[in-house]
C-alpha positions, 0 to 999 in steps of 0.5 A: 493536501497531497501535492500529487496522489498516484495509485498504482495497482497490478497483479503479484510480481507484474512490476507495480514496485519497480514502475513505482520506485522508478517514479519516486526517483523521478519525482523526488530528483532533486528533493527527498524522498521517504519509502513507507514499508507495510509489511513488517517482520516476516518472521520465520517466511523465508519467503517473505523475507527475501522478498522484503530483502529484494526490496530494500536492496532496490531502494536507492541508499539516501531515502528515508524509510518508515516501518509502518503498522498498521497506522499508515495515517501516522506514517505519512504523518512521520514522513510529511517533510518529503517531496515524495513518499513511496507506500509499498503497499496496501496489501500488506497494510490490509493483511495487518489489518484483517489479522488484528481484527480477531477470529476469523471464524467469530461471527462478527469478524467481517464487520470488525474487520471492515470497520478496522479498514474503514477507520484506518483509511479515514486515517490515511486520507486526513493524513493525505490532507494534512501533507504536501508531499507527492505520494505513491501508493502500490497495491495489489488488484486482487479482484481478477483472479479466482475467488479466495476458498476461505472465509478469510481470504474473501473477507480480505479480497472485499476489504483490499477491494473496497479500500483499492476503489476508493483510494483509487477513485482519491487518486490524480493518477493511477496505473495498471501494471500486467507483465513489466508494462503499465497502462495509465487509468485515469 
């Protein structure tokens, strides 16, 4: 089992990857330390690809990094000879998720979607069981804002929701980050 499960949660750009990578180097001083990646290739977002750039250049050179898919289950698996591992973050990981999981228009794609999500985090937790790392997991809160003028975008706020409170409620410890400052929740 998990040495330690640390959930960490904040709105966009409210500090949650700097407050966890600071952690991690923390906790993993003087042992190793695996970052698992989520987002995967951003293609042409030119965005996106800064953004992913801007977060390999703040890892520090020495931890291993995983690309994951959408098996998060497998990539902790990968990563169980680590003192720590780092997940940054589930947002992406749920994204991934929703857009395998079919039309979004199709009558059924909530269901698909949720069971997709459901299964993958059933993954993920036999996975947490399996390891004696220390893992942090990042994400985004997406419930406090305006709701999603989508069907997709409500079906992905429900999923990342849902998959939030429960890794949260799995967690030692889990922070709030608003504005550069965390707030410690349990």
């Amino acid at each position: 089992m998990a040495v330690e499960l640390v959930f960490v949660t904040g709105g966009v750009r409210s500090g949650k990857s700097r407050f966890a990578l600071e952690e991690a180097a923390r906790l993993g001083e003087n042992g190793t330390v695996t970052f698992v990646a989520t987002a995967g290739d951003p293609g042409g977002d030119m965005d996106m690809a800064r953004r992913v750039a801007e977060h390999r250049a703040a890892r520090p050179g020495d931890w291993a990094t995983i690309e994951a898919g959408t098996d998060l289950g497998s990539a902790l698996r990968q990563a169980s000879a680590s003192d720590v591992v780092l997940i940054d973050d589930l947002t992406q990981w749920a994204s991934r998720i929703l857009l395998a999981s079919g039309d979004p228009e199709a009558p059924g794609f909530r269901a698909v979607a949720e069971k997709a999500a459901d299964g993958a985090l059933a993954d993920l937790f036999w996975a947490l069981d399996e390891i004696s790392a220390t893992v942090i997991v990042v994400t985004n809160e997406v419930g406090s804002g305006v709701s999603p003028a989508t069907r997709l975008g409500n079906v992905y706020a429900d999923v990342l929701g849902a998959l939030n409170r429960r890794v949260a409620e799995r967690s030692d410890r889990a922070y709030l980050l608003v504005s550069g400052l965390s707030v410690r929740l349990k």
